[in-house]
DSSP file (Angstrom, degrees, kcal/mol; ACC not computed):
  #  RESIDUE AA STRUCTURE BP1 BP2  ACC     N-H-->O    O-->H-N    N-H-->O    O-->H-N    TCO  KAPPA ALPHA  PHI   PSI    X-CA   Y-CA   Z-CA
    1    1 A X              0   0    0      0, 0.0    50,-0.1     0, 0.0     3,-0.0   0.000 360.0 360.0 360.0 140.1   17.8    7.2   11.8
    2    2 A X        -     0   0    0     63,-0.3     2,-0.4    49,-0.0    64,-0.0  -0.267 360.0-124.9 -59.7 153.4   14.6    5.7    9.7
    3    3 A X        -     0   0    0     45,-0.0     2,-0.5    47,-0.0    47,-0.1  -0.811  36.4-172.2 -77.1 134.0   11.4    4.8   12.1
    4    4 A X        -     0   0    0     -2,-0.4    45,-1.7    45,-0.1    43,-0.1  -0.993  16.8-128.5-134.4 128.9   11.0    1.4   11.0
    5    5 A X     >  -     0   0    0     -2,-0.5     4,-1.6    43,-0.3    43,-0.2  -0.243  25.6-113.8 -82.4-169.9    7.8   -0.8   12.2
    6    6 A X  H >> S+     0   0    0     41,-0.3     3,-2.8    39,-0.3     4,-1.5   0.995 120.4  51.5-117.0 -85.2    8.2   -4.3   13.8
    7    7 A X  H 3> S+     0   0    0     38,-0.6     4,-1.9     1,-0.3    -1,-0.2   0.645 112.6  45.7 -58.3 -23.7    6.6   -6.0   10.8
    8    8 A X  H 3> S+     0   0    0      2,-0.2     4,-1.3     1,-0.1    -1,-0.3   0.770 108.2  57.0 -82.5 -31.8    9.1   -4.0    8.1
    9    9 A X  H <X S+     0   0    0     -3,-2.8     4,-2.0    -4,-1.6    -2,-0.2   0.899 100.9  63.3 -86.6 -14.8   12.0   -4.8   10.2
   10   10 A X  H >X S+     0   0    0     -4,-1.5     4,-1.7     2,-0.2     3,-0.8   0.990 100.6  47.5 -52.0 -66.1   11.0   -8.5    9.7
   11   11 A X  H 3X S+     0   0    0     -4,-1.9     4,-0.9     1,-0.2    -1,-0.2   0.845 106.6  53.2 -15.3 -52.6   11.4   -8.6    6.4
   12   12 A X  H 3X S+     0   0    0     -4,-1.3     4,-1.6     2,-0.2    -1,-0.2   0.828 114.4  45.8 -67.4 -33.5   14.7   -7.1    6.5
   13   13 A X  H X< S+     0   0    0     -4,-2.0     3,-0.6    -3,-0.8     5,-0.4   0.991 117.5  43.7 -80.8 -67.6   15.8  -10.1    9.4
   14   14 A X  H >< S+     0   0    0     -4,-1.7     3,-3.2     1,-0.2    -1,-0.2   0.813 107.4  57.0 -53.0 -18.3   14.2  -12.8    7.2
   15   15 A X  H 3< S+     0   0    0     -4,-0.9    -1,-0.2    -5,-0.4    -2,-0.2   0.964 110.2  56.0 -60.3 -54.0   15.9  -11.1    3.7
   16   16 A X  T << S-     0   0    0     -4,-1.6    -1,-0.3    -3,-0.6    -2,-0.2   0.189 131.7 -96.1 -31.7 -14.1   19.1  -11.8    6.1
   17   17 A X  S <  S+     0   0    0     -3,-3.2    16,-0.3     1,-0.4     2,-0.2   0.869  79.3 141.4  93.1  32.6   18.6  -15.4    6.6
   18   18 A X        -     0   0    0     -5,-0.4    -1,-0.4    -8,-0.1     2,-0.3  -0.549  34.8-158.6 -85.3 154.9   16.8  -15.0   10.0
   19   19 A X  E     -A   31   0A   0     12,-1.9    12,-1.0    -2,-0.2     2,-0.1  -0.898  21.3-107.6-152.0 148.1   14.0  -17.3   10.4
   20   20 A X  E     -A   30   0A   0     -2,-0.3    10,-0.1    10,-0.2     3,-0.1  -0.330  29.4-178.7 -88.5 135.2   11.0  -17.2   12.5
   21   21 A X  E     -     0   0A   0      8,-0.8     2,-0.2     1,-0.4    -1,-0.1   0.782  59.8 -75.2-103.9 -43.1   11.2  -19.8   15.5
   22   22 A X  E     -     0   0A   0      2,-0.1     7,-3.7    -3,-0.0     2,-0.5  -0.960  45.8 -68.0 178.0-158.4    8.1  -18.8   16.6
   23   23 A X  E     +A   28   0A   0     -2,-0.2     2,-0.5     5,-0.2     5,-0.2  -0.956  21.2 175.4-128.6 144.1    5.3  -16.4   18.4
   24   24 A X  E >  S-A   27   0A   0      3,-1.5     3,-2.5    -2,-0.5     2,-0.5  -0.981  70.2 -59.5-121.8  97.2    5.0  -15.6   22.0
   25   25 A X  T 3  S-     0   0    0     -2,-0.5    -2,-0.0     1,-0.3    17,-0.0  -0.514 119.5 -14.0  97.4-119.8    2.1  -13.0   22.1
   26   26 A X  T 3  S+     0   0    0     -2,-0.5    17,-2.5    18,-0.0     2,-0.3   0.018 120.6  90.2-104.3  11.4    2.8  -10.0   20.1
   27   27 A X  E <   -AB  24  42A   0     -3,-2.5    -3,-1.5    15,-0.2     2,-0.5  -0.872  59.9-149.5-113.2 148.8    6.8  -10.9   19.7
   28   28 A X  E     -AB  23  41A   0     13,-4.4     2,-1.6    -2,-0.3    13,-1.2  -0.941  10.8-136.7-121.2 138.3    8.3  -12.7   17.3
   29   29 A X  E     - B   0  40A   0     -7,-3.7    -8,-0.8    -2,-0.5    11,-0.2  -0.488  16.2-162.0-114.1 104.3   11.4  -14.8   17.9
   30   30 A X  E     +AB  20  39A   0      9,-2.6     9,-0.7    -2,-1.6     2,-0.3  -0.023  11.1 175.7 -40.8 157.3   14.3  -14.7   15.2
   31   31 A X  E     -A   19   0A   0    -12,-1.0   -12,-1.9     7,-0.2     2,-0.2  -0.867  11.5-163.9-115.5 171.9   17.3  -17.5   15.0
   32   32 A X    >   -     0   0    0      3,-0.4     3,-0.9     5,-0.3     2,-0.3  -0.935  29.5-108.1-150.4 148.8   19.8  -17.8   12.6
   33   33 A X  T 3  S+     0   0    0    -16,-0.3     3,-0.1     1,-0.3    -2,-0.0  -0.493 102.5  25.1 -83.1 144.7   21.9  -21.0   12.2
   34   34 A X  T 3  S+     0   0    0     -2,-0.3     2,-0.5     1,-0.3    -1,-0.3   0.401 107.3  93.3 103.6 -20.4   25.6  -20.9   13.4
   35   35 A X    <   -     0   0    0     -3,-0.9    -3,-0.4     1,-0.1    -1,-0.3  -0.854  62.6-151.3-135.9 139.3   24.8  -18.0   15.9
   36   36 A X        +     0   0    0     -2,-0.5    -1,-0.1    -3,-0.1    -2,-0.0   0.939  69.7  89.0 -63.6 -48.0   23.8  -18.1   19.7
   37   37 A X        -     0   0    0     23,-0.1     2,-0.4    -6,-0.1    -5,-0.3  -0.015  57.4-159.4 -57.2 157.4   21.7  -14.9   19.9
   38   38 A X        -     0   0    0     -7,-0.1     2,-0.4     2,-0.0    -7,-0.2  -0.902   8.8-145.0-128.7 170.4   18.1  -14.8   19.2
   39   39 A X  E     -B   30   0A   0     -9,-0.7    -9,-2.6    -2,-0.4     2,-0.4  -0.986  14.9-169.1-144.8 100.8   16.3  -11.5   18.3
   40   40 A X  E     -B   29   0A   0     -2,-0.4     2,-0.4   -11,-0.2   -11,-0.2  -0.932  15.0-175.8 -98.7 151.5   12.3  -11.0   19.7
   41   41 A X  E     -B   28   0A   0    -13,-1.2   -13,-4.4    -2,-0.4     2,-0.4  -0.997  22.5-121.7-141.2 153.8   11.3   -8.8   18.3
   42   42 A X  E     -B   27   0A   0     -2,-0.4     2,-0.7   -15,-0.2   -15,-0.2  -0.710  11.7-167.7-107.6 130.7    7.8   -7.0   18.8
   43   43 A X        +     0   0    0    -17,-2.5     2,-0.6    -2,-0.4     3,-0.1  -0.893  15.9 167.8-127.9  80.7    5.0   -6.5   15.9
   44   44 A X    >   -     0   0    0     -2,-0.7     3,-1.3     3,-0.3     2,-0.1  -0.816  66.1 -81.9-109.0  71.7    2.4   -3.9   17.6
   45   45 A X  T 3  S-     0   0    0     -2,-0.6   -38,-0.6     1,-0.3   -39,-0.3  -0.195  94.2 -34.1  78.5-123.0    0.4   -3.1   13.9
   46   46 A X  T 3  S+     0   0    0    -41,-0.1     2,-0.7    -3,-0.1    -1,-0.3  -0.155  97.4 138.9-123.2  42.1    2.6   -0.5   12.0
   47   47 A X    <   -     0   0    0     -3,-1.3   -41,-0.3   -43,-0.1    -3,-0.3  -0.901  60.5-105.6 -82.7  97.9    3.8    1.4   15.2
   48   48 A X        -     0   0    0     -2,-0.7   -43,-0.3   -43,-0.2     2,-0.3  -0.218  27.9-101.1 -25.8 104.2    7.4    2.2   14.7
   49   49 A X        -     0   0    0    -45,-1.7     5,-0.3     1,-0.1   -45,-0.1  -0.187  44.1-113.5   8.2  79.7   10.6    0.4   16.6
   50   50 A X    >>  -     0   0    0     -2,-0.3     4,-2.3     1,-0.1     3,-1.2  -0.038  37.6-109.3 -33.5 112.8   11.8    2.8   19.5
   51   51 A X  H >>>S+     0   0    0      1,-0.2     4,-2.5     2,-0.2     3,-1.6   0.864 114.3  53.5 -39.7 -69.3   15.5    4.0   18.2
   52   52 A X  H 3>5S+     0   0    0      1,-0.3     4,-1.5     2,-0.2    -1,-0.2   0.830 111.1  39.4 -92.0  10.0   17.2    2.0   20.8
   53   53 A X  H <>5S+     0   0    0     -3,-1.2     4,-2.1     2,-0.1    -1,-0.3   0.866 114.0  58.6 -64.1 -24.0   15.7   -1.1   20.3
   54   54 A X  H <<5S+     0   0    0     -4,-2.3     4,-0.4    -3,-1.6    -2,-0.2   0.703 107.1  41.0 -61.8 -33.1   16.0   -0.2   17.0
   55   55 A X  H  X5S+     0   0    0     -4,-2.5     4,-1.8     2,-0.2     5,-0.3   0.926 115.2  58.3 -82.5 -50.2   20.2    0.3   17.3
   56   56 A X  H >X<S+     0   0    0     -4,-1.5     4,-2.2    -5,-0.5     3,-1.4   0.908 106.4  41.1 -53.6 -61.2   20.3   -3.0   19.4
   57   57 A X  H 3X S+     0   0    0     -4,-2.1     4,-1.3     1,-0.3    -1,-0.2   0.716 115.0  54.0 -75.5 -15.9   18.7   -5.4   17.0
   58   58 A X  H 3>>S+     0   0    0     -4,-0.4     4,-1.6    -5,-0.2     5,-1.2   0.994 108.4  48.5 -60.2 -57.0   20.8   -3.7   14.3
   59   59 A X  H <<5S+     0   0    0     -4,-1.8    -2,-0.2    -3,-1.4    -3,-0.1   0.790 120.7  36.7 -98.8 -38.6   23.9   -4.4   16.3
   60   60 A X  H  <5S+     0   0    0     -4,-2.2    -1,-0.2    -5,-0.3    -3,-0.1   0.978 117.0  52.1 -80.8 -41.4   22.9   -8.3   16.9
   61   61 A X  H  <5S-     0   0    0     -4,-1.3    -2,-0.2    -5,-0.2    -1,-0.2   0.812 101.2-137.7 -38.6 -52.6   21.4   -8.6   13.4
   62   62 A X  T  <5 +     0   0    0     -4,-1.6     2,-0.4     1,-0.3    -3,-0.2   0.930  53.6 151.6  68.3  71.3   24.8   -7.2   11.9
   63   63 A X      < -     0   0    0     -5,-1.2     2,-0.5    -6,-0.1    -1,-0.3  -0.973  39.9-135.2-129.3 122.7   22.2   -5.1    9.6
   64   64 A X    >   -     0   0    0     -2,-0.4     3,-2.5     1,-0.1     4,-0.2  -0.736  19.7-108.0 -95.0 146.1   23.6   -1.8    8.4
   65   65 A X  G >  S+     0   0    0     -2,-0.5     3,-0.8     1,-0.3   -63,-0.3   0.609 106.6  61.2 -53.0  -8.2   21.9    1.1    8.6
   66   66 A X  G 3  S+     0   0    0      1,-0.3    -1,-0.3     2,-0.1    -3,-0.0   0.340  85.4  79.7-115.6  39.7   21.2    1.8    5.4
   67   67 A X  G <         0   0    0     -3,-2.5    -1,-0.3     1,-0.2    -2,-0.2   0.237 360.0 360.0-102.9   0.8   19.4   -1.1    4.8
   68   68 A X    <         0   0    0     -3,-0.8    -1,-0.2    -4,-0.2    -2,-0.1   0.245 360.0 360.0 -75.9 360.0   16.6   -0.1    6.2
């Protein structure tokens, strides 16, 4: 699987119709309208997404992998 950083897999969530709700710290917390889940996700510089946070917020996202 690609390493993808916090701030590159935003992109991909907003391209998706995520939209930023707001920031707590160093996380940022997705919503999308129509859907319960929310997605933080955490923006530490250009430091790469740990694969399985990386698989989770793919799986909630409904983001395929080669769309990254």
């Amino acid at each position: 699987m690609k390493q993808v950083s916090g701030r590159e897999f935003a992109v991909i969530l907003e391209r998706k119709g995520w939209e930023l709700k707001r920031i707590s710290g160093s996380h940022h917390v997705y919503i999308k309208t129509g859907r319960i889940e929310r997605i933080s996700l955490p923006i530490h510089g250009n430091q790469p997404l740990k694969i399985g946070l990386l698989k989770h917020l793919i799986n909630i996202a409904e983001i395929q992998e080669s769309e990254l």
